[in-house]
N, C-alpha and C positions, 0 to 999 in steps of 0.2 A: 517618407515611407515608400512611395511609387518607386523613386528614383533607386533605392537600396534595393527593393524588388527585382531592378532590371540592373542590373547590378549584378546580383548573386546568380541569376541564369546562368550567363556566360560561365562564371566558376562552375557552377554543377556542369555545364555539359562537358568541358575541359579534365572535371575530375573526371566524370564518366567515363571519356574516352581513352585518358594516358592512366589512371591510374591501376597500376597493375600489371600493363601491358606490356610491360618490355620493351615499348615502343615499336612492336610488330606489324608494321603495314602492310606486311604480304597475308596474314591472318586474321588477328585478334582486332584491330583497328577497324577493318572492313567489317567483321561480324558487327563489330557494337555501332558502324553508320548504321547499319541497314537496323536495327536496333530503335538508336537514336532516329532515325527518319519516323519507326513506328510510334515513338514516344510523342514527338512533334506531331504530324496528325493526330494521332490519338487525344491527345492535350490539348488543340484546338478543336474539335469535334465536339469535345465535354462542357470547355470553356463558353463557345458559341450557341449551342444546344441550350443550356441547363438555363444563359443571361436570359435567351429567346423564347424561352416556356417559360419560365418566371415571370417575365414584361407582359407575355400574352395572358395567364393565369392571376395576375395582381398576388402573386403569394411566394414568399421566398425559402418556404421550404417543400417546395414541390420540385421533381424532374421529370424528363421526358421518361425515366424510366416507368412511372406509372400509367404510362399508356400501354404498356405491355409488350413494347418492341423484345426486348432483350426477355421476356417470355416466349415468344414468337421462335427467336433464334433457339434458345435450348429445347424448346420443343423438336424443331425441325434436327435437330441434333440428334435427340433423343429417339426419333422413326427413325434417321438413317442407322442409328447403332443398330436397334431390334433388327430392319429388316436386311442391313447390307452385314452385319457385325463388326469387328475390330477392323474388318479391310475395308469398311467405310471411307477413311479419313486418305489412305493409299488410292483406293479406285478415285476418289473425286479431287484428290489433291487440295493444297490449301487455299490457291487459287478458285477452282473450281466449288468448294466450298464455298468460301468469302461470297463470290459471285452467287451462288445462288441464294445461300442467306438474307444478303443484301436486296436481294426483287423481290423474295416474300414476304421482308419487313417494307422494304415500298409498297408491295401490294396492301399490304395488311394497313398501311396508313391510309390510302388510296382511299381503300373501302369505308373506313369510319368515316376520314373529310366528307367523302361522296355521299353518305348516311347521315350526318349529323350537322354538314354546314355548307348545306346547299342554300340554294336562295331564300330569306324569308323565312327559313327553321333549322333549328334548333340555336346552341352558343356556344361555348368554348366549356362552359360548367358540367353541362350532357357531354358533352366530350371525356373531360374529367372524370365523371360518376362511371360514363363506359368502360372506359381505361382502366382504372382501377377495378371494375368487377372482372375484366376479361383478365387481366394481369393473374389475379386468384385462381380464375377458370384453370389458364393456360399453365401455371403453376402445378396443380391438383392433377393436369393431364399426364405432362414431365414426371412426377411422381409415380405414378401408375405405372407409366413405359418401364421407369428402373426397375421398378419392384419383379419386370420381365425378362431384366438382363441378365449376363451372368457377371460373375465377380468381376473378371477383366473388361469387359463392356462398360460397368458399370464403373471403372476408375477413369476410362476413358474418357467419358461424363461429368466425370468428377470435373477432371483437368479440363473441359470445354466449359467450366463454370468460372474457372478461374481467369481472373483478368493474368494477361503472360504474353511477353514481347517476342518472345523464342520463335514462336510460330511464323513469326511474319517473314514471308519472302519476298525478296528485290523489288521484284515485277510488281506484287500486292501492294507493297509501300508506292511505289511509285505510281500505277496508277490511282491509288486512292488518295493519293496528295494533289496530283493535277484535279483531281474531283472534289476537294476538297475546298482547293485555292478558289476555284471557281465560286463554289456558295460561298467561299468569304469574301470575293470582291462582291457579291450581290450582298451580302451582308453590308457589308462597309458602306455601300451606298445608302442601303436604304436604313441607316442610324436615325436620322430625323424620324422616319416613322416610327420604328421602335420607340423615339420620345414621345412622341404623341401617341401611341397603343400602351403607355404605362400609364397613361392620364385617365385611360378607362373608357366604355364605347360609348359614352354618351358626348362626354367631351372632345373625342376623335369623329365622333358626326360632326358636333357641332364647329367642330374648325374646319370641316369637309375635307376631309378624306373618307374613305370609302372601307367602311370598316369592314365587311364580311370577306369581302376580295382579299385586303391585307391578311388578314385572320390567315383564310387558305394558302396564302403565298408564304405566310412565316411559319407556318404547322407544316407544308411540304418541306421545306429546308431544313428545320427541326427532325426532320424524318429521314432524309438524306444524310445528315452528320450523323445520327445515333446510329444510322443501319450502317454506315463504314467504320465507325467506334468498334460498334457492337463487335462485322465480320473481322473486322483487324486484328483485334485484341481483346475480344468478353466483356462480359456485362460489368457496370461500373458501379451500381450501385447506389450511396449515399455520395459519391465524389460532388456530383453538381451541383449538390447544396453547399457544402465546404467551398469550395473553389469559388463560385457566386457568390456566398457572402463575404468571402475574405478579399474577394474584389471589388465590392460595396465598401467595404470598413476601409482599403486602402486608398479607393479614388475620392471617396469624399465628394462626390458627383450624382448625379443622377443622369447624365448624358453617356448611351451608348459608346459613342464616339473614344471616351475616355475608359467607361468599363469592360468593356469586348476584349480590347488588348490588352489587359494588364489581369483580366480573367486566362486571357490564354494563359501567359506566362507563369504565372500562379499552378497552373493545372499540369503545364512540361516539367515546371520546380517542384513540383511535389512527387509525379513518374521520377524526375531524374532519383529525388533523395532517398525513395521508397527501392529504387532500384540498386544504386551506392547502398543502403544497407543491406537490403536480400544478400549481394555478391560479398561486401567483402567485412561486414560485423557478423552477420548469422552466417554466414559461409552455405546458405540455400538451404536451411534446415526449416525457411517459411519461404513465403511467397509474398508479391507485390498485392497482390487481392487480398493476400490477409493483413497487411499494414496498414493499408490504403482503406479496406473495410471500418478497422480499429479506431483508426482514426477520425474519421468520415462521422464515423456513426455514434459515435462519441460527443462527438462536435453536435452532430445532429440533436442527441437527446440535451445536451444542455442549452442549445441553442429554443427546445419545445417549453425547456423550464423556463427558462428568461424570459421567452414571450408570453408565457399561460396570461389567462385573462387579461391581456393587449386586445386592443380592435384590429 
């Protein structure tokens, strides 16, 4: 199953790029790299993210989204519509956006870690319980702001909800890929801890390591991929439970080392398929956030039946 996995990538990114194209490499080719570049970070982001809050939460159907990053982002979306309007997105550019999304959703993680898991207090569950009520809070805000918009403001909004590749320019993909690579070689390294933080903190003391330290070191990089996800390409939703678990089911593992990478590829194979049908079955009459939702959260709820009364 691994192996057909890695397998079918190559094919989907191959369809993705020649199919349709007329094999145009002064145009059409070039649009869907820079495309395809968004799709690959973005799919490692989700992938890496979703395995490393899971391990650190012991729970496999939680994501970083319930900390309320990708609240954080529409919120901040939602003040620049009211007070800049439609020319919001023109004066600050997509660039200029991204970047600054990206430091409020650091800051905003910054603050909690600094708040909840400093020396001696609190744990990763007060984390959770936090995350989860600000996630509501920051939700209930965004709502208020639209209900101040006007119609075209408010479709504007719409589409900054929707996960969407369109958006992403050259310069965006490319620096958020070198930013990217970089938390994945520290990822990559630090696999063995991850093994040892899914055994739980009693048992990661007791083999000594130093569990609060890692805690903050794997919650900052968790924080770092979702806020480049998030500014890239929108909020993702139920994806990193899907994509996590179907990287569990396929590696038949419980070693990082094996689930991280075949979570990515999992996560770019589902953007690529999701995107091969937007373009050329619905001919754009849906969107990749509404597929990828569908599906996600589908998976999701029967995945809550299966487990009901499980420990």
């Amino acid at each position: 199953m691994r192996r057909s996995a890695w397998l079918l990538l190559p094919a989907l990114v191959l369809a993705f790029l020649l199919l349709g194209s007329g094999l145009d490499f002064s145009y059409v080719i070039p649009k869907r790299l820079v495309r395809l570049g968004a799709i690959v970070v973005a799919g490692v982001c989700i992938a890496l993210s979703s395995v490393m809050f899971q391990t650190l939460a012991g729970n496999r159907v939680l994501t970083p989204a319930i900390m309320g990053y990708e609240g954080i982002y529409l919120l901040f979306q939602a003040v620049l519509v009211l007070w800049l309007g439609t020319g919001s997105v023109a004066l600050l550019g997509a660039q200029g956006n991204a970047l600054l999304s990206m430091a409020l959703m650091l800051g905003y993680s910054w603050l909690l870690q600094r708040w909840l898991l400093r020396e001696g207090r609190g744990d990763v569950y007060r984390l959770l319980l936090l995350g989860l009520v600000l996630t509501m809070v920051l939700g209930t805000f965004t709502q208020f702001i639209q209900l101040k918009t006007s119609p075209g403001e408010f479709s504007i909004l719409q589409s900054l909800g929707y996960t969407s590749f369109n958006r992403a320019q050259p310069a965006q993909v490319l620096y958020s890929g070198l930013l990217v690579a970089a938390v994945a070689v520290l990822v990559a390294r630090g696999t063995r801890v991850l093994d040892v933080l899914a055994l739980g903190r009693d048992q990661a003391i007791a083999l000594g390591l130093d569990h609060g330290r890692c805690l903050r070191l794997q919650m900052a990089l968790i924080a770092v991929l979702v806020a480049v996800s998030t500014s890239l390409v929108g909020p993702t939703a139920f994806m990193g439970v899907f994509v996590a678990n179907i990287a569990y089911a396929l590696a038949r593992s419980a070693r990082h080392q094996v689930i991280l990478p075949l979570a990515c590829a999992v996560a770019i194979g589902m953007f690529l398929l999701a995107q091969l049908l937007v373009e050329h079955l619905f001919n754009y009459r849906t969107s990749v956030s509404i597929l990828v939702n569908l599906v996600c959260g589908a998976y999701f709820l029967a995945l809550m039946v299966r487990t009901r009364g499980t420990p």
